[in-house]
N, C-alpha and C positions, 0 to 999 in steps of 0.2 A: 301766862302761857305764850304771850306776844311775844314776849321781852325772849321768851328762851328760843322760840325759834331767830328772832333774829340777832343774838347773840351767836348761835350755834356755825363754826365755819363749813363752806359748803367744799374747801379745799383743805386736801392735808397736806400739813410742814412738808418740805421739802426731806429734810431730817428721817422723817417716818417712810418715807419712798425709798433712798437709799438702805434703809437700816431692811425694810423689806425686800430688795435686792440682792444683797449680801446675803443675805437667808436661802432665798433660791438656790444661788448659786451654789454653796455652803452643801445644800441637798444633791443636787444635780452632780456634782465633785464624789460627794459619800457615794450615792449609785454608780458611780463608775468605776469605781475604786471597786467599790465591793464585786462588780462584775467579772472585772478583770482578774480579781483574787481568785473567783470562779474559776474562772476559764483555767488560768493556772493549774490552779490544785485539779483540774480535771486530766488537764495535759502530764500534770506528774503522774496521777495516777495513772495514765494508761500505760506512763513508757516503762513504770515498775510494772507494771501488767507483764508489759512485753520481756521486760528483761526477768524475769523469773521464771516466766516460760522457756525461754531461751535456755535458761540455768538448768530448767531441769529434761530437755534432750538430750538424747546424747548424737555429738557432735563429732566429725572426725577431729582427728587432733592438726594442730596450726600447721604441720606439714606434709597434710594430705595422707592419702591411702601410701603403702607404703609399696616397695617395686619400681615399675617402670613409673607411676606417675605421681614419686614423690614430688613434696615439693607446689605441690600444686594446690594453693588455696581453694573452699570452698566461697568466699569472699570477692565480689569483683576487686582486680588491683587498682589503686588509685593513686597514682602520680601527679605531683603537684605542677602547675605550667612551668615553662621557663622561656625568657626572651630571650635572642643572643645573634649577634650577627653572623652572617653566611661564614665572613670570615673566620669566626672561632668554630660556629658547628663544625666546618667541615673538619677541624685535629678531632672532635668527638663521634661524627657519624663519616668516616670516608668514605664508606661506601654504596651511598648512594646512588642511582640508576634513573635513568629514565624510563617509565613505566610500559611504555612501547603502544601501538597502535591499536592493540588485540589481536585476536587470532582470527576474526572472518578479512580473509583477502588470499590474496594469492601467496604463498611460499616465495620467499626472495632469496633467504641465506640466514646468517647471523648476525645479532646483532655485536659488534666486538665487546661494546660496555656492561651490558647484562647478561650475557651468553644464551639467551631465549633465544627463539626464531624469530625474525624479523618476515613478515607477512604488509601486503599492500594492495589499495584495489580502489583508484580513483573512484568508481561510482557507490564506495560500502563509505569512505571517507567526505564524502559529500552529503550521504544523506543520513550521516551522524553530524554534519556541522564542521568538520575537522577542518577543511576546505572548502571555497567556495569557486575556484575554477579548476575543473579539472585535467586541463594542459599538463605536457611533462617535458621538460629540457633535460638533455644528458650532454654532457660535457665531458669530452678526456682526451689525453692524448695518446696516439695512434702505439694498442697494444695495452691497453690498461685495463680493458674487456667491455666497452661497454656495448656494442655493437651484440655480446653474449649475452648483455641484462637485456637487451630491448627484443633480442628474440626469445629469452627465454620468459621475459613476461607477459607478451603475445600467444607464445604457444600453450603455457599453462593456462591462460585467459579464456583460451578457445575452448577448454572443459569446462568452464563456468555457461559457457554461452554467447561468448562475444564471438564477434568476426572483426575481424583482419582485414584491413587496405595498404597497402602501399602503391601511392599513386605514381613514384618513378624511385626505379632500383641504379642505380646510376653503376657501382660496381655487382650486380648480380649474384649477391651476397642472400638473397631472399628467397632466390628461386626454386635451390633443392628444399631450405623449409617449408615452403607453399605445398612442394608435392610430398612432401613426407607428412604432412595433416591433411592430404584428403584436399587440398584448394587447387588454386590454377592459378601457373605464372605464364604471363605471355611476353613471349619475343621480341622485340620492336629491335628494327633496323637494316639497312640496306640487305638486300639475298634471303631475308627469313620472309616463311611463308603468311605470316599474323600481319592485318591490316586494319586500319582504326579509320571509319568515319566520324569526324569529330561532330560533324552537325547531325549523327542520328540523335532521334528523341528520348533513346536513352531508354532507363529502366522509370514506370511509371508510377509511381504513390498509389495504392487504391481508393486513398481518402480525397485526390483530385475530381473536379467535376472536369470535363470538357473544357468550359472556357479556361480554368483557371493553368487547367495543367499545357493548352497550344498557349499561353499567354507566358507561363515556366517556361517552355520550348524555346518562343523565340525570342525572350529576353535573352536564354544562355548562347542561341546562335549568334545573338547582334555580341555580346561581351565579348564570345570569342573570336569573331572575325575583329575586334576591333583590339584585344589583346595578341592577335598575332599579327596584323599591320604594323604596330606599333613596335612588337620585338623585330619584327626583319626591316622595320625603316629604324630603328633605336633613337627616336621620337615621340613624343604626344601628337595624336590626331588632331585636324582641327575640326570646327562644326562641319566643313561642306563634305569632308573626306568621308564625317561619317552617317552623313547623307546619301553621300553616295553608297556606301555600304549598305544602306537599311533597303535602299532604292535596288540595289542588286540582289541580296538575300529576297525581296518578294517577287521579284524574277523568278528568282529559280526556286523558288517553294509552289510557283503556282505553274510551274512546269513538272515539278517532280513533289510528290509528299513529303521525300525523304532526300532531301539534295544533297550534292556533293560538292567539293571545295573547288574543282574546276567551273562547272556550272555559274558556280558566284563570280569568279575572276571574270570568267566570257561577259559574266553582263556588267560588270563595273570599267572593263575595257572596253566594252563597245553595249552601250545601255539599248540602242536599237533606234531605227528612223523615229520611233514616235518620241523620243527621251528629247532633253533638254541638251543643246551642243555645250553648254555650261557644264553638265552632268559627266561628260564624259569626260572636262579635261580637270571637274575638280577633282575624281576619281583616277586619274592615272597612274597618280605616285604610288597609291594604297593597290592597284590592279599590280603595278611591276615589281614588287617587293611581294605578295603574295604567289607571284605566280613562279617564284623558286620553290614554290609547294608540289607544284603540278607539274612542270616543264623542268625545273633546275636544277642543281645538286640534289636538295632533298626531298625530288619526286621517290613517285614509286612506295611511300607510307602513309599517306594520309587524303590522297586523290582518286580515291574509288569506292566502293561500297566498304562498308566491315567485314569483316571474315571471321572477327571473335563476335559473341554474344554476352554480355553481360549476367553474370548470373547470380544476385544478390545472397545467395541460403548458403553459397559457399562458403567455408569456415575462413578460405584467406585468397585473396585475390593480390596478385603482383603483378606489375608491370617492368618487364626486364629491361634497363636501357644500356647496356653493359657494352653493346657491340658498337654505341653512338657516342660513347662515353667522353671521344678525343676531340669531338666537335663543338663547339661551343656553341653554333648557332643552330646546330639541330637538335640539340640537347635541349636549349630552351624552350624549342619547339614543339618536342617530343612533350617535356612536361608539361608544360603550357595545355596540348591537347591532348594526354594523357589526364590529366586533372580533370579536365572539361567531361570528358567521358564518361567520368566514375562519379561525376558530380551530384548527378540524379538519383543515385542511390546513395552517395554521402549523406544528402540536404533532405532526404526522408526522414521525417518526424514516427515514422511507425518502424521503420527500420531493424528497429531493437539497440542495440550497445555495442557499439564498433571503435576499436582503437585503430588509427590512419599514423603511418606512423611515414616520417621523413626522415632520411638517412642522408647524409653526404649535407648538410643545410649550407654548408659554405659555398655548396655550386647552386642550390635554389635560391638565394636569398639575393642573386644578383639579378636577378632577372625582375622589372618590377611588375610583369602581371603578372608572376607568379606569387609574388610577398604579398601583393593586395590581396589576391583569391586565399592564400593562407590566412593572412588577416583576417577576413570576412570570417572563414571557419572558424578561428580561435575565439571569437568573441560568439558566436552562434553555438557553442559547442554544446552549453547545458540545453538547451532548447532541441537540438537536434539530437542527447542522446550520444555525443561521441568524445573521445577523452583523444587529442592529440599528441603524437611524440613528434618531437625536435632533435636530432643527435645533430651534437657538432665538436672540431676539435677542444677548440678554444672561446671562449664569450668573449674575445676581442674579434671574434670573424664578423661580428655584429657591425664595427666598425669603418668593417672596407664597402657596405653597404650605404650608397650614398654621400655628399658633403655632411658635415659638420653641421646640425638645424634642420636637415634639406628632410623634406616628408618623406622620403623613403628611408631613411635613417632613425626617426621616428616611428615608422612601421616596425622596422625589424626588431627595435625595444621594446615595442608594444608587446611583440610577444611571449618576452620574459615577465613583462606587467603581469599577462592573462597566463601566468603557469605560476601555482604556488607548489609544484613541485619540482625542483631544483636538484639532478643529479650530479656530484660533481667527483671526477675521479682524477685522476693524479695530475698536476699541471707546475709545467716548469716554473723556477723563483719569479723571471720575470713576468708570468701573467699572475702573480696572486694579488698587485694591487689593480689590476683590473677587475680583475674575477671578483675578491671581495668587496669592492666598490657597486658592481651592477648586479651583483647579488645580496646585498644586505651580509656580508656574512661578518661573524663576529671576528679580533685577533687571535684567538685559539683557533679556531676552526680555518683559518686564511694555514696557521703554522701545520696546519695535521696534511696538505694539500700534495705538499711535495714528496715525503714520504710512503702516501698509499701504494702499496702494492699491487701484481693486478687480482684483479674484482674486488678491490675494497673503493667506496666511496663513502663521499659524504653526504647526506640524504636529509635536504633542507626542504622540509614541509609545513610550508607558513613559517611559524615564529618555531617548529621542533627541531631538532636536529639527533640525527641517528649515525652513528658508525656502524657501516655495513659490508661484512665480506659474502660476497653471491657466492651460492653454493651451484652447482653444474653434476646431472645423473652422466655416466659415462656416455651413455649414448646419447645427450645435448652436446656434452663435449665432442666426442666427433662430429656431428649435426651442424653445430655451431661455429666449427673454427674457421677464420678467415684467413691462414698465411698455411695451406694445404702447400699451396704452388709455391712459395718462398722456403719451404722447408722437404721440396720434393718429393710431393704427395704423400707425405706420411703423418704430418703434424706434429702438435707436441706431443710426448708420451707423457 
């Protein structure tokens, strides 16, 4: 019994390990096989299931009820993909469209490519993502209609809800529209009875405290005395001049609540025995250039109290500058304090949805405290709530703004930057390598430029582009037209 246990091995062959191996395996293979056979023959059976039911329905026949909707499988159709360059689709599908903006916006016209309505409305296009500034530039040359789209998109506007600004009318184009909606356009200019104090405090926010909103107040007094110094000496200020400014504005604020443009002059001209004899003479230059406000040519508008009141709920407010229109430096002036005025209910965050719209930009955009105060707005615009228009002839007027680099040439570009809405209506051969150059626009769209007709434009919004002919109800059309008096008050028929 010794012998056998220690003969007996306590390990198996190598041999007998593999050969049991293979055996597993061998099983493990057969079970899955045979599952799989399973699954099969279960899968056949059902789909004979299904197909003998199928057999015995009754079905319409392969070409539909018969009438108007033959032809018409019960069966989804299924078409197989196909890839193919734009180049060939288009011999197969020509007529292809662009799907257009949708219907929530304002009525514009047609659109020429699809023949739907073409509809628009900077604050519906924003807050689907379509846009993300809501700025608008219009471009055309004199006669091509667009001065008709920007009041016919304002005044449709006004039934949605919005109000209407226009901060300077330079040709008085705005003014029977204002009173034909129910707004108010005011006068400005030597002999009319409308007077503008530029440093009242304006129309107030509700959502200001005290401090915040005297602290609003007289930031906008100090900007605009030191933006009008600056257009009637046509200079930058320097630190003492506007020292002496800040030193005179609290003068005359703690003499009067509500000061007037005289009052500041007197005290930056003569600061008073207690002032600094420094005070008086770094102040001098800014006193004699100011005081053609009050004393000079362009007294008599802006050196006494107001006579308008500001009235924010109005559907459209304008300011008429049509009778100052030949002067250049009162013009700047006018707008300059004109802007200023309306500023406080611009820059209201509770406001509501206001399109401000600037007409004539080729005589604004020279003045540079006017491009700066535009500036500011166009980039403020979604915050405050307000969608700005730009009309101008040409997008080379951009140009005469400023040198070549110089930061006011840089401003006036900016503008185009912060507007992904781009109107552009008919423009002579030699502006389309401008035009299409500071507008992104493609070679088709540069060649469609010169042929538009009037009220067709082209309507670049972001990366879309639209062919648009504006449509006009008769009575916009007389409302709207601008060459009455060049066609002896009768207009076009």
């Amino acid at each position: 019994m010794r012998e056998q246990l220690h003969t007996t091995p306590l390990i198996r062959p190598a041999r007998e390990l593999r050969r049991d191996r293979r055996l597993r395996e061998q099983a493990a293979k057969a079970m899955q096989d045979a599952d799989l056979a399973a699954r099969r023959a279960d899968a056949r059976a059902r789909l004979e299931e299904g197909r003998a039911e199928a057999r015995s329905l009754d079905l319409l026949p392969r070409t539909g009820d018969p009438g108007p909707t033959a032809l018409r499988q019960y069966r989804q159709l299924r078409i197989a993909q196909h890839q193919d360059t734009s180049a060939n689709l288009q011999g197969g599908y020509p007529f292809l469209a662009e799907g257009g903006l949708g219907a929530n916006g304002i009525f514009i016209g047609q659109d020429l490519y699809s023949g739907s309505a073409f509809t628009y409305d900077p604050w519906e296009l924003y807050a689907r993502g379509i846009i993300s500034a809501p700025n608008i530039v219009v471009a055309g040359i004199v006669g091509s209609g667009k001065s008709s789209l920007a009041k016919s998109l304002y005044t449709r506007s006004i039934a949605y809800g919005r109000r209407v600004y226009v901060p300077g009318d330079p040709k008085g184009e705005h003014t029977e529209v204002a009173r034909l909606v129910g707004g108010r356009a005011i006068v400005l200019g030597h002999g009319e009875r409308a007077r503008l104090n530029p440093l009242d405090a304006g129309y107030r926010p509700a959502s200001l405290s005290d401090a915040e909103w005297m602290g609003q107040v007289t930031a906008r007094r100090r900007a605009l005395l030191g933006a009008l110094a600056e257009t009637m000496l046509a200079r930058p200020l320097s630190p003492v001049e506007h020292t002496a400014i800040d030193a005179a504005l609290r003068a005359a604020v703690a003499e009067s609540s509500v000061p007037i443009l005289p009052q500041v002059v007197d005290r930056i001209l003569d600061p008073g025995p207690a002032a600094d004899e420094r005070l008086k003479e770094d102040g001098r230059m800014v006193g004699h250039g100011l005081q053609r406000l009050v004393r000079g040519d362009l007294a008599g508008l802006f050196d006494g109290p107001s006579t308008e009141v500001f009235d924010p709920n109005l559907p459209m407010i304008s300011l008429d500058l049509s009778r100052v229109s030949e002067n250049a430096s009162l013009m700047s002036v006018l707008m300059t304090c004109s802007s200023a005025w309306m500023e406080a209910a611009l820059l209201d965050p509770d406001g509501g949805r206001r399109l401000i719209v600037y007409d004539e930009a080729w005589r604004l955009l020279s003045y540079p405290a006017l491009l700066r105060r535009m500036d500011s707005h166009w980039r403020l615009a979604r915050a405050l709530g307000i969608s700005n228009m730009l009309l101008f002839h040409k997008v080379s007027d951009l140009h005469t703004v400023g040198d070549a680099g110089s930061a006011l040439r840089a401003l006036a570009e900016s503008l185009l930057a912060n507007a992904e809405t781009r109107v552009i209506y008919r423009q002579e051969a030699d502006q389309l390598e401008t035009t299409g150059r500071m507008l992104g626009l493609t070679g088709t769209e540069r060649s469609l430029l010169p042929g538009l007709g009037i009220g067709q434009a082209l309507w670049k919004i972001k990366e879309r582009s639209f062919l648009v002919q504006a449509q006009l109800h008769p009575d916009e059309l007389r409302a709207f037209q601008t060459d009455t008096r060049f066609l002896g008050g009768h207009g076009r028929e």
